[in-house]
C-alpha positions in Angstrom: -109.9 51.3 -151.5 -109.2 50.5 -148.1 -112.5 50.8 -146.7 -113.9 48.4 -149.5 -110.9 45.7 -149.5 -111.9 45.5 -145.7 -115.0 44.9 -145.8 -116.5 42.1 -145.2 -119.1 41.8 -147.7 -116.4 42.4 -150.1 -114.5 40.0 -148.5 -117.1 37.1 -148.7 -117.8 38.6 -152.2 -114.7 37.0 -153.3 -114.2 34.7 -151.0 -111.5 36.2 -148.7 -108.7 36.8 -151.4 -105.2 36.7 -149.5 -103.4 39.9 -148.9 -100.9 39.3 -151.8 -103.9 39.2 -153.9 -105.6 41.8 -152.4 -102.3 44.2 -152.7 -102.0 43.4 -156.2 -105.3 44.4 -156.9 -105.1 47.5 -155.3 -101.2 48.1 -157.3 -102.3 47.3 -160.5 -104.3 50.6 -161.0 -100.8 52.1 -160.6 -99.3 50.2 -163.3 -101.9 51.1 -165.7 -101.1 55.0 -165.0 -97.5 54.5 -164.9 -98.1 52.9 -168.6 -100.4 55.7 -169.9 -98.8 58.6 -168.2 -95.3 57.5 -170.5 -97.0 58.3 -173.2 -99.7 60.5 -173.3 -97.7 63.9 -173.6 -97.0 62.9 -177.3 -100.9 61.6 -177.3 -101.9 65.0 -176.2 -99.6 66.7 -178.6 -101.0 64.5 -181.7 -105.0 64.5 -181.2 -104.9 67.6 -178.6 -105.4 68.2 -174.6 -109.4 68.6 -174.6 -109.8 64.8 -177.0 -106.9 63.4 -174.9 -108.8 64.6 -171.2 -112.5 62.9 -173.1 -110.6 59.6 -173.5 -109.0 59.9 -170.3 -112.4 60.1 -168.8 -113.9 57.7 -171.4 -111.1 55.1 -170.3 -111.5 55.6 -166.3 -115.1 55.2 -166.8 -115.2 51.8 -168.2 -112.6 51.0 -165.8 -114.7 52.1 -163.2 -117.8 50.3 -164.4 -115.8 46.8 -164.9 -115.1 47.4 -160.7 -118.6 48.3 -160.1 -119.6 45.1 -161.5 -117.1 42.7 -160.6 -118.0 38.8 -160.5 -114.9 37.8 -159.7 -111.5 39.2 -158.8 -109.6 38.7 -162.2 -112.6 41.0 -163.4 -112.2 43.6 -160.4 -108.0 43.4 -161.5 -108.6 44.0 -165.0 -111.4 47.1 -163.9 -108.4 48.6 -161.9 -105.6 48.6 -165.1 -108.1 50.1 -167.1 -109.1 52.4 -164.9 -105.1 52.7 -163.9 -105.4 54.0 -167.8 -107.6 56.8 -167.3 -106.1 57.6 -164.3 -102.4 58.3 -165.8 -103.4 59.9 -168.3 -105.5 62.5 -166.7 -103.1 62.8 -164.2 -100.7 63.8 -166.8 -102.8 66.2 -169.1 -105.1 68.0 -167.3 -102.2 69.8 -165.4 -100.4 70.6 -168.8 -103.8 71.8 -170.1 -104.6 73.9 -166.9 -100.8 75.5 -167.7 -101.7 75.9 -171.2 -105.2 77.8 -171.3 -104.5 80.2 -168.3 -103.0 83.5 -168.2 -99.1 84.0 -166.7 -100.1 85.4 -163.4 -102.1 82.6 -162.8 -100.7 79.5 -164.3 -99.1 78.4 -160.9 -102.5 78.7 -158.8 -104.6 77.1 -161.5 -102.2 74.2 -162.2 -102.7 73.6 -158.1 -106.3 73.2 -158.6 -106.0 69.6 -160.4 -103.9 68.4 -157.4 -106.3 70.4 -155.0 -109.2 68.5 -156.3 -107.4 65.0 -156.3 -107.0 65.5 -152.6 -110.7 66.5 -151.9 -111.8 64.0 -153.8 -109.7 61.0 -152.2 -110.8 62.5 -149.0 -114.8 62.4 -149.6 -114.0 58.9 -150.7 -112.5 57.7 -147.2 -115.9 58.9 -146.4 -118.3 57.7 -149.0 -116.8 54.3 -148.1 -117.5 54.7 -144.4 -121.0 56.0 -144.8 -121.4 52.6 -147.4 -119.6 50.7 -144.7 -123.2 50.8 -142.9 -125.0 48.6 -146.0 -125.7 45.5 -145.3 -125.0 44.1 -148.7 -122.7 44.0 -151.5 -123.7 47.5 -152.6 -121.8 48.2 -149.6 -118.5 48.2 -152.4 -120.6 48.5 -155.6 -121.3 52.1 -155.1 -118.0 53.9 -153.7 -116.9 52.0 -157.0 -119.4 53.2 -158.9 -119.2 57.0 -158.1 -115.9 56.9 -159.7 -118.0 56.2 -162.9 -120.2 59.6 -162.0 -116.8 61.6 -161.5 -115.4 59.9 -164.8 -118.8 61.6 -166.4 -118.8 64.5 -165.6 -115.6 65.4 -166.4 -115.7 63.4 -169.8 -119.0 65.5 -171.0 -117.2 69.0 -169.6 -114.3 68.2 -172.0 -116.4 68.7 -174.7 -117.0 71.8 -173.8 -114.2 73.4 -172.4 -111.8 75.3 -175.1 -109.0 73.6 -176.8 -105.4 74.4 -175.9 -103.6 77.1 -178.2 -100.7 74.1 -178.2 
């Protein structure tokens, strides 16, 4: 986010919210996955990891979309805790269903993968958003927000094909 809260067609966007504002926009997000991580180990256990890992997605996408197309900043706020949603609970389950479908030698390596990919994808944002920071327009923050929606996708229709965990 902090290549798009910088920005200054974000900024103009919505007309130069003050850092306070801007901090709790970028926070809430984490509330929303503090919320939905709690819980959604006893989700998981009721309706299963592969359903649990679709909604995830299902949730951070609409999050993400309600970002993408913002028109004002209580919409952008409410974009983030819903995507803060998806975010916990995926955060949460995929790591418990990576433990859960792989074999004992490997359940340590694979389980890293989820955190590996978090870290690669954070990292191709900082430069999505640079790359964008070259737009002369608001797309310039409409579509590093927006990818997220792609990501949320993609891994929302390969939970419906991935196996379901023998827990």
């Amino acid at each position: 986010m902090s290549g798009i809260i910088t920005g200054p067609y974000f900024m103009d966007y919505f007309d130069h919210p003050s850092k306070a504002y801007v901090g709790t926009m970028v926070a809430i997000l984490e509330i929303g996955a503090f919320i939905t991580s709690l819980m959604v180990g006893r989700i998981g256990d009721i309706i299963g990891r592969r359903r649990t890992i679709f909604y995830g997605s299902c949730i951070f996408f609409v999050g993400g979309a309600l970002q993408t197309l913002a028109t004002s900043m209580p919409m952008m706020m409410a974009g983030r805790f819903v995507a803060g949603f998806g975010v916990g609970m995926l955060s949460t389950i995929v790591p418990v269903y990576q433990s859960e479908i792989s074999p004992p030698h490997n359940r340590g390596k694979l389980a890293c993968i989820e955190f590996t990919g978090n870290i690669v994808g954070y990292s191709t944002s900082v430069w999505v958003d640079y790359g964008c920071g070259f737009i002369e327009s608001d797309y310039s923050w409409r579509i590093p927000l927006g990818l997220q929606c792609f990501m949320g996708a993609l891994l929302g229709l390969g939970s419906l094909v991935i196996v379901e965990s023998p827990r």
